[in-house]
MIVEXVO-632517 format. One record per residue: x, y, z of N, C-alpha, C in turn. Coordinates in steps of 0.05 Angstrom, whole numbers, padded with zeros to 5 digits, always signed. Last residue first. Example, Ala and Ser with C-alpha at 12.3 -4.5 7.8 and 13.67 -1.06 7.14 Angstrom:
2
+00257-00045+00142+00273-00021+00143+00258+00001+00157;+00264-00114+00156+00246-00090+00156+00264-00066+00156;
***
This chain:
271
-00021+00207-00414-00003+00202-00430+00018+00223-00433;-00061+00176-00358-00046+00197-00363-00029+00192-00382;-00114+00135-00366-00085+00132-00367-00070+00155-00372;-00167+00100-00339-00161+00130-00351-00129+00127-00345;-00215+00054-00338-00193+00058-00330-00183+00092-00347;-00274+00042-00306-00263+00064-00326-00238+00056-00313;-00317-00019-00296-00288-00013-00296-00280+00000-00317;-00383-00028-00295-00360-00025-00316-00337-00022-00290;-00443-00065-00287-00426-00051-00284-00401-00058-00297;-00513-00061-00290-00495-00059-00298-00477-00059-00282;-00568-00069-00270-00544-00108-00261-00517-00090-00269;-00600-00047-00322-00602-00049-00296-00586-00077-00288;-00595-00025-00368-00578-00022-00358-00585-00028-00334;-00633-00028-00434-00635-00032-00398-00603-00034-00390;-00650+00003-00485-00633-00017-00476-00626-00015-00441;-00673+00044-00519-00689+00015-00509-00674+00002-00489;-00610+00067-00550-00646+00072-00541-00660+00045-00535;-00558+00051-00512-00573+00044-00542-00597+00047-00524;-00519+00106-00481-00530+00079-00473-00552+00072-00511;-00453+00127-00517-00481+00131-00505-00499+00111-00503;-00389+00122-00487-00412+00113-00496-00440+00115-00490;-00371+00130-00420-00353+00128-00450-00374+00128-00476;-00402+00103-00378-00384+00129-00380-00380+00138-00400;-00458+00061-00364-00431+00073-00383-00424+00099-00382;-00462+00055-00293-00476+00064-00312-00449+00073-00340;-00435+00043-00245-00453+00032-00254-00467+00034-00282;-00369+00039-00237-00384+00055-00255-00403+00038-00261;-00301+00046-00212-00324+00021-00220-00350+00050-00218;-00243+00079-00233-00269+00074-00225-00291+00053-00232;-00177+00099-00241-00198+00080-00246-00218+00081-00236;-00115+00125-00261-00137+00126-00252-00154+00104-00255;-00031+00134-00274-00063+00115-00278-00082+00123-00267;+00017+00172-00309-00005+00161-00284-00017+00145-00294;+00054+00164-00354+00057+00177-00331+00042+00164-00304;+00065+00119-00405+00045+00134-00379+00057+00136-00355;+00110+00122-00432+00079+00135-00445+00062+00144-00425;+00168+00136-00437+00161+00141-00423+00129+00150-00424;+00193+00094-00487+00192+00126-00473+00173+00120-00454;+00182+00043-00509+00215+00061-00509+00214+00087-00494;+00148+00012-00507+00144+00028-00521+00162+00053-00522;+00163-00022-00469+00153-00039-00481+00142-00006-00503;+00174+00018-00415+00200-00003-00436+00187-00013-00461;+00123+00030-00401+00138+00040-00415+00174+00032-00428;+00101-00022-00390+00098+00000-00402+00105+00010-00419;+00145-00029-00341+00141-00052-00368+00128-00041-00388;+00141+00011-00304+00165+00008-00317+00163-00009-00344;+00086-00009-00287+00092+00025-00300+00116+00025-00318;+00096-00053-00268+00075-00052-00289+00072-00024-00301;+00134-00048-00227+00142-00057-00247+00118-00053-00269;+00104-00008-00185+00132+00000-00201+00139-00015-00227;+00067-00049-00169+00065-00024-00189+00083-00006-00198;+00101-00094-00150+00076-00100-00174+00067-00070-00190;+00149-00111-00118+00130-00083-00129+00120-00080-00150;+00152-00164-00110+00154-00150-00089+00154-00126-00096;+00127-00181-00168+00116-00188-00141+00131-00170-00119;+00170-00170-00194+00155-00164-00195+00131-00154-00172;+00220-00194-00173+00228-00159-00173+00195-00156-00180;+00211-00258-00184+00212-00236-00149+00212-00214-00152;+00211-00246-00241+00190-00253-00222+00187-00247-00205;+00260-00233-00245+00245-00214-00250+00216-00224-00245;+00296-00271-00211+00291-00257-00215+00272-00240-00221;+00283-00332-00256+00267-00327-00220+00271-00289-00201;+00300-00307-00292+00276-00308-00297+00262-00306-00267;+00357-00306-00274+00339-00282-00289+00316-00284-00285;+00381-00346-00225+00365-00343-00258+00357-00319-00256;+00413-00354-00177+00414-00359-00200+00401-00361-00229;+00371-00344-00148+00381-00369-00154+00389-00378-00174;+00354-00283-00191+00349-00296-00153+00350-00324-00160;+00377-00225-00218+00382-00256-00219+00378-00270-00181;+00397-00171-00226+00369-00183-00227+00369-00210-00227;+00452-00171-00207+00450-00171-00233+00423-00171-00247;+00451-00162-00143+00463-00195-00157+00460-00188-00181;+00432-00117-00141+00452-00120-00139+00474-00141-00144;+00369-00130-00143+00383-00110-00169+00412-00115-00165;+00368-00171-00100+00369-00180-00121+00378-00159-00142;+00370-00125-00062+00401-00146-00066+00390-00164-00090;+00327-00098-00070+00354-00086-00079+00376-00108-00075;+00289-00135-00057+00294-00119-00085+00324-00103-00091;+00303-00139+00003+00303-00164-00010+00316-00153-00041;+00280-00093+00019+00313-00098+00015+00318-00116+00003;+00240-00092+00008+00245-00068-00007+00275-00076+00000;+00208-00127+00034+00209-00133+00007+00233-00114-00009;+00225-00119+00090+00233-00140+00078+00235-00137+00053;+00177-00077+00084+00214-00067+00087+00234-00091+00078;+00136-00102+00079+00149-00080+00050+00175-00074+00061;+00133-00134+00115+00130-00149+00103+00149-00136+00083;+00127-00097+00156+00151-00117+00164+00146-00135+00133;+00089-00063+00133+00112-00051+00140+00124-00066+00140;+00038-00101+00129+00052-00081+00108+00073-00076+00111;+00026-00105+00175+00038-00120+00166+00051-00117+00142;+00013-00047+00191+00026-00069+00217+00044-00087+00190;-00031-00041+00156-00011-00030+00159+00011-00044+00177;-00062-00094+00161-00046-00088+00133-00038-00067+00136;-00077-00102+00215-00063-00121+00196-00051-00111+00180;-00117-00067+00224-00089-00064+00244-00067-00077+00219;-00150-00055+00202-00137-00041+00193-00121-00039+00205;-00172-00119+00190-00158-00105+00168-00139-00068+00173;-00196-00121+00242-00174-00141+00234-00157-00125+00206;-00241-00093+00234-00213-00079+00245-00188-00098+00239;-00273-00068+00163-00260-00086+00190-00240-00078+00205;-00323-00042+00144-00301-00042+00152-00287-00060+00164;-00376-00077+00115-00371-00063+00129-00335-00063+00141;-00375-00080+00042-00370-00093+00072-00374-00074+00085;-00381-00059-00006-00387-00085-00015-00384-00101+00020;-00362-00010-00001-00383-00007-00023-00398-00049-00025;-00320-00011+00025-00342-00005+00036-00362-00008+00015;-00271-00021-00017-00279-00050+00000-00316-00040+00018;-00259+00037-00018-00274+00013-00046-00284-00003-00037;-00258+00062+00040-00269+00068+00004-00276+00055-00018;-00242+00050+00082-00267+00065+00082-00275+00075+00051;-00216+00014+00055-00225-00001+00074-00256+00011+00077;-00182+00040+00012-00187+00008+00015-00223+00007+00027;-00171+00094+00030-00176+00082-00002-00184+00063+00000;-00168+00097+00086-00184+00115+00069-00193+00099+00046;-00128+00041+00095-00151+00052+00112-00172+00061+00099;-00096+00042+00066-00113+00020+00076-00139+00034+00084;-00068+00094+00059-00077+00088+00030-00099+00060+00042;-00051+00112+00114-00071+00119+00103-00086+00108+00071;-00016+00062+00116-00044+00064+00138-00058+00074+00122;+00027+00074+00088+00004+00053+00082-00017+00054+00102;+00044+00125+00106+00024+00125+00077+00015+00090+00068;+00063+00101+00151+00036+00121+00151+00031+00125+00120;+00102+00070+00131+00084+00058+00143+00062+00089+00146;+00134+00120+00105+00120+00090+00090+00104+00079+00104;+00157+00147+00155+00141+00156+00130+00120+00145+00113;+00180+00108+00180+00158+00126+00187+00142+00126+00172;+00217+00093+00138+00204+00071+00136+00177+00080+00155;+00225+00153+00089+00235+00134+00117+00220+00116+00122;+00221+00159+00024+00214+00165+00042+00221+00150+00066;+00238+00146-00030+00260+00155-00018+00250+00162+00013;+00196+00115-00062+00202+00146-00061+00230+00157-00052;+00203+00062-00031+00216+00076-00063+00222+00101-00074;+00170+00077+00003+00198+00072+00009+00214+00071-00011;+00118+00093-00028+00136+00114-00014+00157+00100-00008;+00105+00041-00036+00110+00063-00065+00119+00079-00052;+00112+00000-00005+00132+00005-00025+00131+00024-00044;+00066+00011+00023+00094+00015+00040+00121+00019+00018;+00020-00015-00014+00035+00012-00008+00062+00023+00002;+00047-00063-00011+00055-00053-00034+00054-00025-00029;+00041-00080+00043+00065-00078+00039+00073-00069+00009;-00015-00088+00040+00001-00063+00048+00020-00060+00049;-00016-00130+00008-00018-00102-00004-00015-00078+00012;+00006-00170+00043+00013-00161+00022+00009-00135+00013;-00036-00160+00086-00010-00144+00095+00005-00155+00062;-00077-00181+00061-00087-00159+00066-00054-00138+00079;-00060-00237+00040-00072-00225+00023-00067-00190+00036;-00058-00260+00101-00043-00251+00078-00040-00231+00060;-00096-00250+00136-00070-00248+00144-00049-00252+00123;-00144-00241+00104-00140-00216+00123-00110-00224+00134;-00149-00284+00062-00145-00255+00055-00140-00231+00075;-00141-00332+00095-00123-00321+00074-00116-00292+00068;-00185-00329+00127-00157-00330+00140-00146-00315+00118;-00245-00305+00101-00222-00325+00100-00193-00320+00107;-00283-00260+00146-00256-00263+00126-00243-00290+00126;-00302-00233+00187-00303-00267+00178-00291-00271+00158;-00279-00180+00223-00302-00194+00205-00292-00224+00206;-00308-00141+00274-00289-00156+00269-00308-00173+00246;-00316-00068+00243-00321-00090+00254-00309-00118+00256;-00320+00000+00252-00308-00022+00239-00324-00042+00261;-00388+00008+00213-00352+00002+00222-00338+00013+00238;-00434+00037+00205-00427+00014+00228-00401+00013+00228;-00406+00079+00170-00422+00086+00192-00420+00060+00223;-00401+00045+00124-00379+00066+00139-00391+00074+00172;-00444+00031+00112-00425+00016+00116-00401+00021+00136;-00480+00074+00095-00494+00058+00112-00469+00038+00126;-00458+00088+00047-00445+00106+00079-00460+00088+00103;-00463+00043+00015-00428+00059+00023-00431+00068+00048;-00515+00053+00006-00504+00030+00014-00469+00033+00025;-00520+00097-00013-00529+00104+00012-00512+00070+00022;-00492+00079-00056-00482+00109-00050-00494+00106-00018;-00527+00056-00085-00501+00050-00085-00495+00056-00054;-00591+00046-00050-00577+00049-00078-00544+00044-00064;-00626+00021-00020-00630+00054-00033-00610+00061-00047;-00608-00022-00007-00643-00019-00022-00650+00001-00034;-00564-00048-00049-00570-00039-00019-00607-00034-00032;-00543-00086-00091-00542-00048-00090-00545-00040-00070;-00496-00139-00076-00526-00119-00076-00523-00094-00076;-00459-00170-00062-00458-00156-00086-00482-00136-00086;-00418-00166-00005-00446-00165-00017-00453-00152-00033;-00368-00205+00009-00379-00185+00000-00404-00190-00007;-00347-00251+00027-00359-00240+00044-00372-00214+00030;-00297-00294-00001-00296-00258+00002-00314-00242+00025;-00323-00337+00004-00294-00337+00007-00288-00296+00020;-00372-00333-00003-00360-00351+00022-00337-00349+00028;-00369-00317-00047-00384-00304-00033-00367-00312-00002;-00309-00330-00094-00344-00339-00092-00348-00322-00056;-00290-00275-00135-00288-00299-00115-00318-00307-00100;-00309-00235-00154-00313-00252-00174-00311-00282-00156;-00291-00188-00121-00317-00180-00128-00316-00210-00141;-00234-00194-00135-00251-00207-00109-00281-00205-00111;-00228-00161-00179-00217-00199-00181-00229-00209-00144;-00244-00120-00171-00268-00129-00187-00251-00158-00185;-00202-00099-00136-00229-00101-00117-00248-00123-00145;-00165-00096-00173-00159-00117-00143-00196-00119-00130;-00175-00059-00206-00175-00086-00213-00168-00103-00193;-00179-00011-00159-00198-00019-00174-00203-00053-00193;-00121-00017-00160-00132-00023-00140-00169-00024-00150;-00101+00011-00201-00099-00019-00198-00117-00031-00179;-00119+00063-00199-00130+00046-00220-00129+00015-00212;-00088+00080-00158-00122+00072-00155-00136+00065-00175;-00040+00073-00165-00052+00054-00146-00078+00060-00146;-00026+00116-00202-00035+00089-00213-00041+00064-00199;-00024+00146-00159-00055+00154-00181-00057+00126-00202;+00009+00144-00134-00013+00142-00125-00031+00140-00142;+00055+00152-00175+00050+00119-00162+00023+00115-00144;+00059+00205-00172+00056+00191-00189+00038+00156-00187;+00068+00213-00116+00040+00227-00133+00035+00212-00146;+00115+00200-00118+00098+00185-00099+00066+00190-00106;+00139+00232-00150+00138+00199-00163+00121+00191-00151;+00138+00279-00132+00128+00270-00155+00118+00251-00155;+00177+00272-00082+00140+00264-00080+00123+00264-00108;+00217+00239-00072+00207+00248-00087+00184+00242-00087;+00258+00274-00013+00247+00251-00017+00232+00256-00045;+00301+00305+00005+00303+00292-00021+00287+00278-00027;+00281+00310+00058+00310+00299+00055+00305+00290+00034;+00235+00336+00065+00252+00348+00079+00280+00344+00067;+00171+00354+00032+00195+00332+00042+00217+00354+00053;+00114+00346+00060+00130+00364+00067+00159+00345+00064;+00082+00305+00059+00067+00332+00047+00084+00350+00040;+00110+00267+00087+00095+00258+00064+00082+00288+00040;+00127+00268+00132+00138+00291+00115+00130+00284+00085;+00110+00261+00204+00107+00254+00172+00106+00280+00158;+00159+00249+00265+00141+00273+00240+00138+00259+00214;+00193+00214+00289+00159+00209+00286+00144+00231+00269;+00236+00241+00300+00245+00209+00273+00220+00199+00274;+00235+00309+00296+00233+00290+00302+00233+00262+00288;+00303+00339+00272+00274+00329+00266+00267+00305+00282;+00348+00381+00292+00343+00352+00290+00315+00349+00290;+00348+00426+00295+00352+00424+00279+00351+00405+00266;+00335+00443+00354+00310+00444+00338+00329+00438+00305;+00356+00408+00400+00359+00420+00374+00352+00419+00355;+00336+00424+00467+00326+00402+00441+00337+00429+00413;+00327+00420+00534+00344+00438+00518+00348+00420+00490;+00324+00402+00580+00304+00400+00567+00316+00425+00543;+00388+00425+00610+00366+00410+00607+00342+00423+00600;+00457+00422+00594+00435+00437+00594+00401+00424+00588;+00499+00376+00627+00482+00385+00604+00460+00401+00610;+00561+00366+00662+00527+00381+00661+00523+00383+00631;+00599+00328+00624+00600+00350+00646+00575+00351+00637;+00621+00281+00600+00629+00293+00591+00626+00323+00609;+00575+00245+00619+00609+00239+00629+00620+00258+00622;+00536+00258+00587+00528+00254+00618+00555+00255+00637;+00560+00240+00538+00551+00259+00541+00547+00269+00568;+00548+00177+00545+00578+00191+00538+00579+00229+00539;+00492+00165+00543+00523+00171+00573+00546+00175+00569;+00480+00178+00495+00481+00200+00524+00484+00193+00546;+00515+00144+00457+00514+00167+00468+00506+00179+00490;+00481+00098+00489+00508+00101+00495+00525+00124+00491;+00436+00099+00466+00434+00098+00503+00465+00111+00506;+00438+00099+00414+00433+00116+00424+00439+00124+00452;+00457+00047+00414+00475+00061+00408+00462+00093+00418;+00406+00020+00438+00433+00018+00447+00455+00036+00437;+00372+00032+00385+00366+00046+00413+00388+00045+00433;+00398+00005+00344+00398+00030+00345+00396+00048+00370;+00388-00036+00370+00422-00028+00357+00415-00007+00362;+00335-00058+00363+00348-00046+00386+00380-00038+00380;+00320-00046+00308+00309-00031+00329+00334-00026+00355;+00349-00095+00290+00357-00064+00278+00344-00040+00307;+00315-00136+00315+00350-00123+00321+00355-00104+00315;+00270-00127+00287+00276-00127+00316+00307-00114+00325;+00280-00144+00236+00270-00109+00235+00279-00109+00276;+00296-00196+00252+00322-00174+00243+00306-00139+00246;+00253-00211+00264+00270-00208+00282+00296-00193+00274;+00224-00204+00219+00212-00200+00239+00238-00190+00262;+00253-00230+00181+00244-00209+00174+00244-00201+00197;+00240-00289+00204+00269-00281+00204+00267-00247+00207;+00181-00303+00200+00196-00290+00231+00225-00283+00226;+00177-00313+00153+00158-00286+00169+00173-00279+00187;+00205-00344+00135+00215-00335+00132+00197-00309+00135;+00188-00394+00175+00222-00381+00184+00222-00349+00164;+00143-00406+00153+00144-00392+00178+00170-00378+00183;
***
């Protein structure tokens, strides 16, 4: 618990410093003689504009491109390791629907959102973990913590919630306050945490090993891109993609041979 609420209360303090220092300029300003009112320098950006589309301050949206395309491969192997958890645990419904995939998707989208029944686990953990992984592919980018919390909304929300997870639930709302909300206090934690461990040498208590365990886990897809390509000296994959695929992609089906219950995981690897 101390170490949800420490996070918590420091993102707190930072908040108000900042708003106190602000207060304090403009009464230092206020003392200084009349100010010209409702009068805004358009040179100063608002600190609520998303520049996700549009960088402004160096941010790299390559990489953020980059890191998107191998979050929807991964995220495909996140949905087929719950697809496997037993029923009671997950809530998903493996069934085609009656009219098939596809109508079963929008039939989903349509009722949602809804409050669900989710094992504790996966909607107050499980579900602000991974939004705290989105949060970490843009705050890595170089993007503001604004910035990062709206590209984990949108990657929860669209990709997750109204996209892979629909094919097997109806939406939930517990999920889409949670894993952006929690994403953020969880990935800003994680994203400072990572840099004072790079700064100790990669070493957390003293070890390496407890190191590059924590550097993992607190960005599971930065590091599985980086391992990669260390593990073959250059730089092999660029991106990732993925799809669950009822029917073979790759391969022509064998004459006679039923394909009904199928399904695959296409992974596709930019080289």
């Amino acid at each position: 618990m101390r170490k949800i609420i420490s996070p918590l209360a420091g993102l707190l303090l930072l908040s108000y410093q900042h708003t106190a220092i602000a207060a304090s300029e403009t009464s230092s300003k206020v003392e200084e003689g009349p100010q010209v009112e409702h009068q805004q320098d358009e040179s100063t950006p608002s600190p609520y504009a998303v520049t996700l589309w549009d960088p402004q301050n160096g941010e790299d949206s390559e990489r953020l491109w980059s890191q998107t395309k191998l979050m929807f491969g991964l995220g495909v192997g996140v949905a087929g390791f719950i697809a496997l958890l037993p029923p009671e645990i997950s809530n998903w419904d493996r069934s085609d629907g009656d009219d098939g995939l596809i109508e079963k998707w929008w039939d989903n989208v349509r009722e949602g959102p809804v409050w669900d029944e989710d094992h504790w686990a996966i909607n107050y953990i499980g579900h602000p973990y991974f939004g705290g992984v989105y949060y970490q592919v843009a705050r890595k980018s170089g993007y503001s913590q604004w910035d990062s919390f709206s590209y984990s909304a949108l990657m929860s929300t669209f990709y997750w919630e109204y996209g892979l997870e629909a094919f097997a639930e109806v939406p939930s709302i517990q999920d889409l306050v949670v894993t952006p909300v929690g994403g953020w206090i969880y990935g800003e934690w994680a994203h400072q945490t990572e840099k004072e461990i790079i700064a100790d040498g990669g070493t957390a208590w003293g070890s390496e090993g407890w190191g590059s365990t924590a550097l993992f886990f607190l960005d599971p897809v930065g590091k599985i891109g980086q391992g990669i390509n260390s593990m073959f000296g250059k730089e092999v994959i660029q991106a990732g993609t993925g799809m669950i695929s009822p029917v073979p992609s790759y391969f022509s089906p064998a004459e006679g041979e039923s394909y009904a219950g199928y399904w695959g995981v296409d992974m596709v690897f930019t080289f």
